[in-house]
C-alpha positions, -999 to 999 in steps of 0.1 A, spaced: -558 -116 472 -551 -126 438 -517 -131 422 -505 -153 393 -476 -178 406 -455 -206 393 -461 -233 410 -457 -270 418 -429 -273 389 -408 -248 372 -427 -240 333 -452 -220 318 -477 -245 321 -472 -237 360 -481 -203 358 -515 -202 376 -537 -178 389 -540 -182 430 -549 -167 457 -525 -154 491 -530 -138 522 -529 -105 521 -499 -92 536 -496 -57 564 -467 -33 565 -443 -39 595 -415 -12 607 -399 6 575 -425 -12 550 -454 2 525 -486 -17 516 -491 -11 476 -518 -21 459 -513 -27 428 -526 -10 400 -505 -21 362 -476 -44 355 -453 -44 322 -435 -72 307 -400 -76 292 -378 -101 280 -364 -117 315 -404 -120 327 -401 -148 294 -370 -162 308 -381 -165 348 -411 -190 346 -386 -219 327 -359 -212 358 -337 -193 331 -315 -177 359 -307 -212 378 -303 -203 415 -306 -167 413 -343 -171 394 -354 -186 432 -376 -208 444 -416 -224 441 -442 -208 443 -430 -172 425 -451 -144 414 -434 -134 385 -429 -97 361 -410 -72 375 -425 -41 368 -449 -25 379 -475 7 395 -494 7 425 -510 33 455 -494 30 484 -522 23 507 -511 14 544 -474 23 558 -453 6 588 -439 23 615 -411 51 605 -422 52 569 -411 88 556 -407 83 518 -442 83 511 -472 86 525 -507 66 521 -523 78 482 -487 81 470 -485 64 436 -454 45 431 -430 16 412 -412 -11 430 -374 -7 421 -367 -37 403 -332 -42 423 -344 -41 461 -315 -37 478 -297 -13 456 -303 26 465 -268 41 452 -233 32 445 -216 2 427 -228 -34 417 -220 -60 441 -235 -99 440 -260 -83 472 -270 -55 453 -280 -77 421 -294 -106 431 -324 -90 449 -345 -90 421 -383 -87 415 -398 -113 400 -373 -139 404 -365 -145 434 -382 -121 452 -420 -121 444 -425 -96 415 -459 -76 407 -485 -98 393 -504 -100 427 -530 -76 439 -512 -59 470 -475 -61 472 -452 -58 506 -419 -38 502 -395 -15 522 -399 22 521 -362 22 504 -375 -2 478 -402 22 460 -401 57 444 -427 79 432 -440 87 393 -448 117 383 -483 128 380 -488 132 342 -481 92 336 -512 71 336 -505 36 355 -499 18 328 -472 44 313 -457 47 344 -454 9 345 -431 8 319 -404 22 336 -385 1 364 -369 -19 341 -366 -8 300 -368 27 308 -341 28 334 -315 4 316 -318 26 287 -310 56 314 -284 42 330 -268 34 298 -265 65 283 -257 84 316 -244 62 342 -222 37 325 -214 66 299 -218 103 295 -240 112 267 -237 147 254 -252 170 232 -236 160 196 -228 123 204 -237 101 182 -258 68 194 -267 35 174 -294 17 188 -302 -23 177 -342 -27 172 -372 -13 180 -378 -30 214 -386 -18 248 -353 -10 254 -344 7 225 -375 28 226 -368 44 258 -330 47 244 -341 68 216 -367 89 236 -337 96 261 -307 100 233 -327 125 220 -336 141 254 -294 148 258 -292 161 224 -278 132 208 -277 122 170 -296 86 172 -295 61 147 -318 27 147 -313 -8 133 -336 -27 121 -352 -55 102 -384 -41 91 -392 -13 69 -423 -9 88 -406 -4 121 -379 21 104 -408 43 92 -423 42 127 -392 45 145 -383 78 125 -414 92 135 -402 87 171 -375 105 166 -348 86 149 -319 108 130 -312 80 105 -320 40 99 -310 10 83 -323 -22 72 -300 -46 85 -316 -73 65 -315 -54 31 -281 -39 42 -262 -70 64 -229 -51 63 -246 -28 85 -215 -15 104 -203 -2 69 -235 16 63 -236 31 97 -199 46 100 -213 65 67 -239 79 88 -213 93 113 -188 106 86 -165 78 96 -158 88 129 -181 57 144 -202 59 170 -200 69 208 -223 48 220 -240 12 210 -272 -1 227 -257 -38 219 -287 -60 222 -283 -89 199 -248 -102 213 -231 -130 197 -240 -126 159 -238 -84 162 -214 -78 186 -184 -79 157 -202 -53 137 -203 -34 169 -169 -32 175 -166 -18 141 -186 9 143 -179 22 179 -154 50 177 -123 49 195 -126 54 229 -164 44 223 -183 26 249 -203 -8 240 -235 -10 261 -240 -49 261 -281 -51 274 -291 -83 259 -279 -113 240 -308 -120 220 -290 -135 188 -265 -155 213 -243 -157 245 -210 -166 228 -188 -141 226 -169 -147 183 -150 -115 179 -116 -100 176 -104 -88 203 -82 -68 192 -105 -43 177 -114 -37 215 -78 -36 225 -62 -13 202 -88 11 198 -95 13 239 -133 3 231 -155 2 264 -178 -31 263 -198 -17 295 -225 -44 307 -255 -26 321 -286 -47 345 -308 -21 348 -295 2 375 -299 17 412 -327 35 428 -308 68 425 -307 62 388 -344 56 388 -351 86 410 -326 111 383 -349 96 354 -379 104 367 -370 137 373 -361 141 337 -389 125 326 -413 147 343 -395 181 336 -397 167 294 -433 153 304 -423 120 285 -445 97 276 -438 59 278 -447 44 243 -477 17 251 -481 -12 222 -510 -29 236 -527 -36 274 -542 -70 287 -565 -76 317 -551 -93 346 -563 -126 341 -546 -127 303 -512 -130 318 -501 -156 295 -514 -141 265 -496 -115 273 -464 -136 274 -471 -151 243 -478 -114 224 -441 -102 236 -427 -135 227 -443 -130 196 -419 -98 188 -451 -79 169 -451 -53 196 -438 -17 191 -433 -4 230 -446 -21 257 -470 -46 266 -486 -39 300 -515 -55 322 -541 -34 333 -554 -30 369 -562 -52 389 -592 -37 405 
């Protein structure tokens, strides 16, 4: 079978197309074949050995989303059945419950082999089903982007109709935040730094916008929005540079959902604006398999519709790369079958 690895030497000039064996299902494992992949930020991260240890070891099949048919099952399989279509959970071993360093270091696509390969081995534990109405490629949008964005706003916190959300940029992330914000009957409002992308995002669904490069006291601006109560929740997604803006903006009692770090690791804030006002600054990886599993339920009783910016063949894996990297996407960037 086919599959794109890193091999030889950690890099992007590694990343080659190669062929394995294909595998079979033994006791408690499914056979998928896979059908569309997505990409996101870490898939940019994985090939340079961004995660040291944890990103594993040569050769890797890399991305971590993905969609496939379930075509062959071990013995004692009862999740699905043969013709089930299903994602790989992006955390394997994590079905329910709390974090621990098990739970969230078995990751696809660094270390354990992720989805760019034509047939993919897993546990029955380690899949759920999509509902019907999602083509492949919308439906591989969702084991990563789609359920940090859930698990933010109803695991790590509990959105409710009336809260009031700020969400930083238009990524994949922040997409699925809006679609979901506005699925709990929450007032949502974007950042961005594109008037382009604030007209678009509107048309999503966004309450209210601004323009954090025409406006750069944006935290001023956006505690306008709310009245000057601040806001319940923050998708925090740039880290070092808007974290501080954050923190003045978040209500009291607020919660701080740090996702990404995009503008910097280093943390350059007062602390005591967390202290004193009892702000939350909740990290969220994703989430569990019983996260995934509520989502999809939601997702198919609102017949949501992942937001898909563009699709590439299989063999246009690193153009693909290079289109996220580029940042011109608005929703996902996917890879089409494989077959």
């Amino acid at each position: 079978m086919r599959v794109f690895q890193i091999e030889g030497d950690w890099g992007i000039d590694n990343l080659k197309l190669s062929v394995r064996p294909e595998p079979e299902p033994g006791p408690g494992e499914v056979l998928v074949q896979m059908k569309a992949s997505s990409l996101n930020y870490r898939d940019l991260v994985v090939p340079d050995r961004g995660y040291g240890s944890h990103t594993g070891t040569l050769p890797l099949i890399p991305v971590s989303d993905g969609v496939g048919e379930v075509t062959a099952v071990g013995l004692g399989v009862r999740r699905v059945v043969p013709g089930d279509r299903v994602c790989p959970t992006f955390f394997q071993n994590w079905t329910g419950g709390e974090p621990n360093l098990e739970r969230l270091t078995g990751s696809l696509g660094g270390p354990i082999d992720g989805t760019m390969s034509e047939y993919m081995c897993l546990p029955e534990e380690g899949v759920v089903k999509v509902p019907s109405h999602l083509s492949d490629v919308e439906a591989a949008t969702l084991p990563c982007a789609a359920l940090t964005a859930w698990s933010a706003l109803t695991t790590c916190s509990t959105t409710k109709p009336g809260d009031r959300v700020l969400v930083q940029g238009c990524g994949g992330v922040a997409l699925f935040a809006v679609t979901f914000a506005k699925l709990l009957g929450a007032h949502v409002t974007v950042i961005s730094s594109s008037d382009e992308r604030i007209e678009r995002v509107k048309a999503f669904g966004a309450d209210a916008t601004v323009n954090y490069r025409a406006v750069p006291e944006w935290a001023k601006a956006t505690r306008e929005i709310t009245g000057g109560r601040g806001y319940d929740l923050i998708f925090e997604l740039g880290g070092e540079k808007t974290l501080p803006q954050s923190l003045r903006c978040i209500r009291p009692g607020g919660t701080v959902a740090m996702i990404g770090i995009l503008s910097g690791s280093t943390m350059a804030t007062s602390l005591g604006l967390i202290i004193t006002r009892q702000v939350r600054l909740q990290g969220v990886t994703v989430g569990h398999r019983d996260g995934f599993e509520a989502m999809l339920l939601a997702i198919d009783q609102h017949q949501v519709k992942p937001l898909v910016d563009r699709v590439f063949a299989f063999e246009e894996l690193k153009e693909a790369m290079a289109y996220l990297k580029s940042g011109a996407q608005f929703g996902k960037v996917c890879i089409a079958s494989r077959h």
